[in-house]
C-alpha positions as CSV (number, residue, x, y, z in Angstrom):
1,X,-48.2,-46.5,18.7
2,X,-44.7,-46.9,20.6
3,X,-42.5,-45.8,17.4
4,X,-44.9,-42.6,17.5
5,X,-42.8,-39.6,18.6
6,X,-44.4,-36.2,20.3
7,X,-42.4,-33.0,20.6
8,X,-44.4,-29.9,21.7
9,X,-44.9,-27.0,19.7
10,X,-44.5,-23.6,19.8
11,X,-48.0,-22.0,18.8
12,X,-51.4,-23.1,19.6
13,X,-53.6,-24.7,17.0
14,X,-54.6,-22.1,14.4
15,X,-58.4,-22.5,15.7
16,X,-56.9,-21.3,19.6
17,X,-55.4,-18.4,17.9
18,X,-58.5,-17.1,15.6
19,X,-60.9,-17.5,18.6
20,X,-58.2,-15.4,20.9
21,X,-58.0,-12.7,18.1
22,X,-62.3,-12.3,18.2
23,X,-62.0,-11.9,21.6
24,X,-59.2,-9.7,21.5
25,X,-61.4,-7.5,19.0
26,X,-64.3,-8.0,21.4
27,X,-62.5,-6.9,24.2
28,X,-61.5,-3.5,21.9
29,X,-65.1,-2.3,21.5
30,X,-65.8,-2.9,25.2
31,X,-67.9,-5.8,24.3
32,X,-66.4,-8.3,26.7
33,X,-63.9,-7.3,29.8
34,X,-60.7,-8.8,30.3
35,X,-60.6,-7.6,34.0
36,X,-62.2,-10.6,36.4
37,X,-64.2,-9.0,39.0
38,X,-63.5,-10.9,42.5
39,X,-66.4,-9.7,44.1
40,X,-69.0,-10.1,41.8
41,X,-67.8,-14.1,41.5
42,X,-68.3,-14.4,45.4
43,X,-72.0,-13.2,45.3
44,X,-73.3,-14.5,42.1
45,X,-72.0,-17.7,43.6
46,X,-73.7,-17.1,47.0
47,X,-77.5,-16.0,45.3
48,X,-78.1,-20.0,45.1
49,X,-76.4,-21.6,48.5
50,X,-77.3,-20.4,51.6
51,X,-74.2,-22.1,53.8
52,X,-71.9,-19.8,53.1
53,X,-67.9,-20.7,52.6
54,X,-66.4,-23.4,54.7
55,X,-64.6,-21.7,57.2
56,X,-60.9,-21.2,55.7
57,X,-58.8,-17.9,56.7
58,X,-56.6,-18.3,53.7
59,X,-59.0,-19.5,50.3
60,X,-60.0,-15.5,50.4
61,X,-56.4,-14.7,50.1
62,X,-55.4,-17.4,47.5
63,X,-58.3,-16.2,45.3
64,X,-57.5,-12.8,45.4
65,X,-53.6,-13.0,45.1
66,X,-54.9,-15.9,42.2
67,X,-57.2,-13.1,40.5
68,X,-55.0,-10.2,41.3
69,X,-52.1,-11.8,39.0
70,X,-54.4,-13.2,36.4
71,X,-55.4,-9.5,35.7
72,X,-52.0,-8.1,35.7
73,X,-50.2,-11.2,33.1
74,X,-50.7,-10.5,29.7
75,X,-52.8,-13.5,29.4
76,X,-54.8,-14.9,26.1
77,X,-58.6,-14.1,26.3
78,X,-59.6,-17.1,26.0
79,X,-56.9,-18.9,28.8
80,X,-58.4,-15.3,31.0
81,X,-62.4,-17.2,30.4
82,X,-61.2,-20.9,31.0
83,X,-59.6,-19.6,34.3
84,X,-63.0,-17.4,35.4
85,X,-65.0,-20.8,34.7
86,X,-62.7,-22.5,36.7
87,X,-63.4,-19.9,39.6
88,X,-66.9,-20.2,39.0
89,X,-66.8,-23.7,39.7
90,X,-64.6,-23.5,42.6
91,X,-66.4,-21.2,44.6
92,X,-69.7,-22.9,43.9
93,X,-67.4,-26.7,45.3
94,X,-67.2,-24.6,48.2
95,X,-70.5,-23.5,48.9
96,X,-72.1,-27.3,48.0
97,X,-69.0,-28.6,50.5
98,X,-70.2,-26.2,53.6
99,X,-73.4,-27.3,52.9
100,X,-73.1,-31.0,53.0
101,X,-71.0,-30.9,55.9
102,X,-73.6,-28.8,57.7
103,X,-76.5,-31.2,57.0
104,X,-73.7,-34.1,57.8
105,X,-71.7,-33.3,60.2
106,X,-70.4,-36.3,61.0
107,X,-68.9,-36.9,57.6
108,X,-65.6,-35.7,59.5
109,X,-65.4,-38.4,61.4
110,X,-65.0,-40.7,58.4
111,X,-61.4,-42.6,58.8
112,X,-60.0,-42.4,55.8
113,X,-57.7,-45.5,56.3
114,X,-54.6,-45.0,56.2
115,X,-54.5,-42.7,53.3
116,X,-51.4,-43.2,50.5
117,X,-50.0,-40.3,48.7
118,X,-48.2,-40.8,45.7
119,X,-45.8,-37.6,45.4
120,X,-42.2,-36.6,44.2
121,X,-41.0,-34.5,41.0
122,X,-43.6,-34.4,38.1
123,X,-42.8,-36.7,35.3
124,X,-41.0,-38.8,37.5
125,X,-43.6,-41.6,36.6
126,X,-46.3,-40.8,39.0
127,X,-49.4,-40.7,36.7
128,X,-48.2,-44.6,35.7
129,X,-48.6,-45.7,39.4
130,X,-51.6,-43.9,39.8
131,X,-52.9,-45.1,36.5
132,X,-51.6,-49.3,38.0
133,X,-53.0,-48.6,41.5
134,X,-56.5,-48.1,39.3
135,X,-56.5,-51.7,38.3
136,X,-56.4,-53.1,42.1
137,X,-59.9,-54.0,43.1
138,X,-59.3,-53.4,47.1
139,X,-57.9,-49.8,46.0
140,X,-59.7,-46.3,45.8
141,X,-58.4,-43.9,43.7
142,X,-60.6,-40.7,42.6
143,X,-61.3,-39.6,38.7
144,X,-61.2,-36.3,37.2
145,X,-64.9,-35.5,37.5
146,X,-64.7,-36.6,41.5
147,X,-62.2,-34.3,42.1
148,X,-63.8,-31.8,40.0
149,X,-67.5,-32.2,41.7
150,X,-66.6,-33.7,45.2
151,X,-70.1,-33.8,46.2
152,X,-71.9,-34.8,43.0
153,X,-71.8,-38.4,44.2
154,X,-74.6,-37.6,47.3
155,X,-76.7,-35.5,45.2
156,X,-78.2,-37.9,43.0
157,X,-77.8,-39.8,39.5
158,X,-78.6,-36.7,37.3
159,X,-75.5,-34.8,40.1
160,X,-73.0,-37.5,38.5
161,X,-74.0,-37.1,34.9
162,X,-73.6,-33.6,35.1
163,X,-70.3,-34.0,36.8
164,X,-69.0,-36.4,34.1
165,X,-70.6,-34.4,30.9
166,X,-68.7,-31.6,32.2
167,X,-65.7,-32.8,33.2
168,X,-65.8,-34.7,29.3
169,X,-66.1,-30.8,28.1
170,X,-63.1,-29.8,30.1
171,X,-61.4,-32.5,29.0
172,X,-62.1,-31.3,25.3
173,X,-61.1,-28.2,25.9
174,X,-57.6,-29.6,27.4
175,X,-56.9,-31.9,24.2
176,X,-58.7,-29.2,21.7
177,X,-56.2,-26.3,22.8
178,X,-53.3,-28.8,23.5
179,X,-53.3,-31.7,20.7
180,X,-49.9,-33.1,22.4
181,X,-51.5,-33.9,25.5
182,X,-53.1,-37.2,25.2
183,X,-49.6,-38.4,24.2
184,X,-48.2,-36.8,27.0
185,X,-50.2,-36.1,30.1
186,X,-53.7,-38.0,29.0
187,X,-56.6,-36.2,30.6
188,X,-60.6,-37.3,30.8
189,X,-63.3,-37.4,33.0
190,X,-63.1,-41.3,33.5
191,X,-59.4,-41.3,34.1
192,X,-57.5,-41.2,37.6
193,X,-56.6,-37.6,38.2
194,X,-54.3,-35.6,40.4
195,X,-55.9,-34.2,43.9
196,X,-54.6,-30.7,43.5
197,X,-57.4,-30.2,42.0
198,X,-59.2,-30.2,45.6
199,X,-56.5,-27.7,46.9
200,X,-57.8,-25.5,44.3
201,X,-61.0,-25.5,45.9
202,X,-59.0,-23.5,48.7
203,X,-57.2,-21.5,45.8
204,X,-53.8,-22.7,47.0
205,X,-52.1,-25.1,44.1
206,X,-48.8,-25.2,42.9
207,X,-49.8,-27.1,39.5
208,X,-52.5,-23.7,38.7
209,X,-49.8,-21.4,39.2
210,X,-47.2,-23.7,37.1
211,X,-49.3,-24.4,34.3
212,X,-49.9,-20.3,33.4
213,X,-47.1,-18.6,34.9
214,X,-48.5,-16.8,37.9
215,X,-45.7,-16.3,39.8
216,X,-46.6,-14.1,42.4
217,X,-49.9,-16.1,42.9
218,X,-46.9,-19.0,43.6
219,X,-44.9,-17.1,46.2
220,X,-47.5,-17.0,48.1
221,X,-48.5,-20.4,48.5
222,X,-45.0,-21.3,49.2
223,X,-45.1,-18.5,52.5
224,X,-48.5,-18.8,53.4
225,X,-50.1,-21.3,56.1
226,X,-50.9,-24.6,54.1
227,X,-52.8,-26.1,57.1
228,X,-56.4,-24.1,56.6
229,X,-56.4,-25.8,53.2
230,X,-55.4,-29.4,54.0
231,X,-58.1,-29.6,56.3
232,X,-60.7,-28.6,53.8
233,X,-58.3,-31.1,51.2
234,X,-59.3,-33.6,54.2
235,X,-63.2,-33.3,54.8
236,X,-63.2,-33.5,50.8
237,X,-61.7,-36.7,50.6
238,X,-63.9,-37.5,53.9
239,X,-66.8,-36.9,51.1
240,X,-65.8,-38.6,48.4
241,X,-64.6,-41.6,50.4
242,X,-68.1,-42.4,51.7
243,X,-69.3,-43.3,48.3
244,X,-67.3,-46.6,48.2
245,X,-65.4,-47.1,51.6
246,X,-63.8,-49.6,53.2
247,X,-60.8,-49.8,50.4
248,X,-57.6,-48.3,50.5
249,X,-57.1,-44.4,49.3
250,X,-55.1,-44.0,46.7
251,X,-53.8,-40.3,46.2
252,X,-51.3,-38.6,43.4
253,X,-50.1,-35.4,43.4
254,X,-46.2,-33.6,43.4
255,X,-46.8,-30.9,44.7
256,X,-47.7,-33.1,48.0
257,X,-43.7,-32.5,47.7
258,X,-44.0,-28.8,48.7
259,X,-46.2,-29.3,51.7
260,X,-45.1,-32.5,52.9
261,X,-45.1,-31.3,56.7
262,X,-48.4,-30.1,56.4
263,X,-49.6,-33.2,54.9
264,X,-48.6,-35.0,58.0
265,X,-50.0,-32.9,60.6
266,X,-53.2,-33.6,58.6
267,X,-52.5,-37.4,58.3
268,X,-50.4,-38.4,60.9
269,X,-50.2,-42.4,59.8
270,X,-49.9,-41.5,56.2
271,X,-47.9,-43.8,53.9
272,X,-46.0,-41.9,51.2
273,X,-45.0,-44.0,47.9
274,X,-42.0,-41.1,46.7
275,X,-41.1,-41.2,42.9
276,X,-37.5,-40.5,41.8
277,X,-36.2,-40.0,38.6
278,X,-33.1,-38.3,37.4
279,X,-33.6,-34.5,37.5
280,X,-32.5,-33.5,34.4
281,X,-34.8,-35.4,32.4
282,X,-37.3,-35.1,34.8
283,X,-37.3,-31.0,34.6
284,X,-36.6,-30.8,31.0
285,X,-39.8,-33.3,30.2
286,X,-42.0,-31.5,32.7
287,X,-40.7,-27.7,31.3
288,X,-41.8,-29.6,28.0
289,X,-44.8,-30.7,29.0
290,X,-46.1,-27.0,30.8
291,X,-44.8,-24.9,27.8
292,X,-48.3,-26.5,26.3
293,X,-50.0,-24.5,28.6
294,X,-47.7,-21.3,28.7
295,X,-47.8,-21.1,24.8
296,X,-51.7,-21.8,24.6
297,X,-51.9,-19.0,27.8
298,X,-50.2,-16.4,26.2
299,X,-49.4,-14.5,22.5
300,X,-45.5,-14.6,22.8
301,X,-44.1,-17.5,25.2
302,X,-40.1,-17.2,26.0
303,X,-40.0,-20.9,26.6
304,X,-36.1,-20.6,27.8
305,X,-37.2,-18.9,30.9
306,X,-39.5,-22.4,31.9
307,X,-36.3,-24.0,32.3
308,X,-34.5,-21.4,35.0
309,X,-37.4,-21.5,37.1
310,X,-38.0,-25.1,37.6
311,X,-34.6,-25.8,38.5
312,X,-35.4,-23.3,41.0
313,X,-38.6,-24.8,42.3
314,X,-37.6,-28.3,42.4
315,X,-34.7,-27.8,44.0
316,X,-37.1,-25.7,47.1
317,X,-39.3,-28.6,46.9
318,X,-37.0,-31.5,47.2
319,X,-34.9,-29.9,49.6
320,X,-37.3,-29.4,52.3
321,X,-39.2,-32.2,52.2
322,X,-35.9,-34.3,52.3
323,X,-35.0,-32.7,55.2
324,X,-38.8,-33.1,56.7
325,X,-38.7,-36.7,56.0
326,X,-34.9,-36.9,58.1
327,X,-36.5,-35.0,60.7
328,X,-39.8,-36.9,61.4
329,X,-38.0,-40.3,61.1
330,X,-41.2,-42.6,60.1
331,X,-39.3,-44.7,56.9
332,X,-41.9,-47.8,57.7
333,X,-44.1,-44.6,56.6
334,X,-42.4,-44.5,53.3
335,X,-41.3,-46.7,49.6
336,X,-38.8,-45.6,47.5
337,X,-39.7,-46.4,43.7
338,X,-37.6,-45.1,40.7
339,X,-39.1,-44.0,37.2
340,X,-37.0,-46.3,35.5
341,X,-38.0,-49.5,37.6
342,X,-42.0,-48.2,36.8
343,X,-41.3,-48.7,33.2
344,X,-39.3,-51.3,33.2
345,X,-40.5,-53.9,35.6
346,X,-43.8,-52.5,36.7
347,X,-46.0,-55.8,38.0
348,X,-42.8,-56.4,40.0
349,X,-42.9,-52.8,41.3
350,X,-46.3,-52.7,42.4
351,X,-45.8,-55.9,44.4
352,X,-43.3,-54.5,46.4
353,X,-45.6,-51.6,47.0
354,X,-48.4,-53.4,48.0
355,X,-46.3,-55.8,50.1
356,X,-44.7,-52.8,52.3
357,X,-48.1,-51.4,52.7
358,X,-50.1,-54.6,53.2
359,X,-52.5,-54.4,50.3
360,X,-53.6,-57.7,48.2
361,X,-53.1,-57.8,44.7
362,X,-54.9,-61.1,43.7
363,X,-54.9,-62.6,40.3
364,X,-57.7,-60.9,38.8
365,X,-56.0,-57.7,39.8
366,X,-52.7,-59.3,37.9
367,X,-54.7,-60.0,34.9
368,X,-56.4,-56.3,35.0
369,X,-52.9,-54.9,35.4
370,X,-51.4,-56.9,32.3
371,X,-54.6,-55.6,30.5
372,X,-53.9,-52.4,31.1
373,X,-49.8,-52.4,30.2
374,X,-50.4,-54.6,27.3
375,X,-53.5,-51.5,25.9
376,X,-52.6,-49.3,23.1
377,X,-51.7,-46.3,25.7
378,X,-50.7,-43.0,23.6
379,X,-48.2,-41.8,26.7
380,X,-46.2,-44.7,26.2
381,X,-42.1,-43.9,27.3
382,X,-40.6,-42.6,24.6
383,X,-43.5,-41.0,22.8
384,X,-43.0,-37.7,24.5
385,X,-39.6,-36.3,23.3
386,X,-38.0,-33.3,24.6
387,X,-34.8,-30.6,23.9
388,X,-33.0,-29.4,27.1
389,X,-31.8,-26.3,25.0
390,X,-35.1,-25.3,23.9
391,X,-36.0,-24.5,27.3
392,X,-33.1,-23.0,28.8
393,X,-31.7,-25.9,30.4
394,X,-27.7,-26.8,31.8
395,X,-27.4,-30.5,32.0
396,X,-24.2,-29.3,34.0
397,X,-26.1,-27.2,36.1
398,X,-28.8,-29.7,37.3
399,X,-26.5,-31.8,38.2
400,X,-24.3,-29.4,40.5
401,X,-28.0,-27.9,42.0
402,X,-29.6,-31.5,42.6
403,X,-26.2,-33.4,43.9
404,X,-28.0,-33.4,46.9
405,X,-31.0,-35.3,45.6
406,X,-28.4,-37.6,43.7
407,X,-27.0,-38.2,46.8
408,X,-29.9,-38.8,49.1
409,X,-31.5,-41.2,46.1
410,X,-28.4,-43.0,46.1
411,X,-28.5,-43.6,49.4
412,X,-32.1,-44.8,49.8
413,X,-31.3,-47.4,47.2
């Protein structure tokens, strides 16, 4: 599987595009609308929960800014109805969320330990850690159809099948519409997942906006108040930690990156595990790895303007949270790991990890770790392969825009 290589294409399958061109004719004879409706997704979500939404001055904005550009991009039918389901499900997370928390109050009182956030530049080897940190018996680390149903685990057995049959269907859909996926980003319902997913349920993430081009929907977050949404990101993990407490919380996400002062006014004793890998191939993999999603999103995808703009918001990323983490001044807070080390040496890795932070690795743990680098992994490095020029991107001009980064990186090692 290792001598397998995995370059992205530039249309969808030819069953994505047939299904986009019915619902394009549908859409002609007024059959189907392409216009999402904001307020009639709020009350047909409210006819079955009577708690109402959590209490968040923001998520109304995010969904409405998130709607607002939806309508106005040119995007595929069928990306427009994925997106709408994905509302659907959000704003029903909410209302199941307000509810549990009114009938447990107390559930925000649950310590969650120390909480570790794995964050730093996509594709800078992040979903490997994650996927390592899953092995450790004494660790907790949340799977897609947790973070896609937060509260399915108090509402009974038939909650979690549910959860898991339709996080499996989403997971269909991903790989269906996006073949190279599982050799580059794997996704399914039993796998460890990134938490942005439960920042979407306040209609504030980076990686929605990213994925389909919503650019306006993504200037927004960047200005607006992160802190209403952290705290609802908090009393979901408060949930979902009470199904198996007592072990350490394991959380991955990059765009943690963006809001990396906010996530520490939320979790003041925090420990931050921060990813580096050179830029360039680090932006060029990652503009490789969203053009799945911009081609799949829309009829005619200029993949040379991915390129421009991620140089543009990695370099806003990285630069203030480097200058967050000089000004707070908490380093026994924080491990330096490099991409390169992850691949290369990764039991040895993980033991300096889990030696900074205090967290036993015994030898089962050792054996399930082996087991799991020695499996027959699809996203092995190497498989995913990548052309800077195809997506609009300077090698020359990384490196003058991120000599900063190079120089803070070499510094930390």
């Amino acid at each position: 599987m290792a001598s397998k290589k995995v370059t992205v294409y530039h249309q969808s399958p030819l069953a994505v595009r047939l299904y986009n061109y019915i619902l394009i004719f549908l859409q002609k004879i007024r059959f189907l609308s392409h216009i999402i409706d904001v307020n009639s997704l709020i009350a047909e979500s409210e006819k079955h929960y009577k708690h109402g939404h959590l209490a968040n001055s923001i998520y109304k904005q995010g969904l409405q800014h998130f709607v607002n550009n939806i309508n106005s991009n040119n995007l595929n039918p069928a990306t427009r109805n994925f997106l709408k389901g994905e509302i659907k499900r959000t704003l029903t997370n909410r209302l199941k969320i307000a509810e549990f928390i009114n009938k447990n109050p107390g559930v925000t009182d649950t310590d969650l330990n120390d909480p570790i956030f794995i964050l730093g530049m996509p594709r800078s080897g992040t979903t490997a850690l994650h996927a390592m940190f899953a092995c450790i018996e004494g660790c907790r680390v949340l799977k897609l159809w947790e973070l896609h149903y937060p509260t399915a685990f108090h509402e009974g057995e038939k909650a979690i099948i549910r959860a898991k049959n339709k996080s499996r269907y989403y997971a269909f859909l991903q790989n269906f519409s996006k073949p190279e996926q599982k050799y580059i980003h794997p996704v399914d319902a039993e796998l460890p997942d990134e938490c942005f997913r439960l920042l979407f349920n306040s209609f504030t993430s980076l990686a929605m906006s990213s994925a389909v081009g919503l650019d306006s929907y993504e200037d927004w977050i960047l200005q607006c108040d992160m802190a209403p949404s952290y705290k609802e990101y908090k009393q979901q993990l408060q949930i979902l930690y009470r199904s198996l407490p007592d072990k350490q919380l394991i959380l991955k996400a990059p765009e943690h990156l963006w809001h990396l002062d906010t996530l520490f006014e939320t979790f003041p004793t925090a420990r931050v595990i921060w990813t580096h890998r050179d830029p360039f191939k680090a932006i060029v993999s990652y503009a490789s790895m969203i053009s799945m999603f911009r081609r799949t999103a829309y009829a005619n995808c200029d993949f040379k303007n991915i390129g421009p703009y991620l140089i543009k918001i990695f370099e806003r990323g990285l630069k203030k949270a480097i200058l967050f983490r000089k000004k707070i001044n908490r380093e026994e807070q924080f491990v330096d790991v490099y991409c390169n080390e992850i691949n290369r040496m990764p039991i040895p890795t993980m033991e300096k990890i889990c030696n900074r932070f205090s967290i036993e690795i015994n030898k089962q743990d050792k054996v399930t770790l082996q087991g799991w680098l020695g499996s027959e992994r699809k996203d092995l490095p190497g498989v995913h392969v990548y052309d800077s020029d195809r997506y609009g991107i300077s090698a020359n001009q990384v490196r003058d825009t991120f000599q900063f980064y190079n120089d803070e990186v070499s510094i930390l090692s």
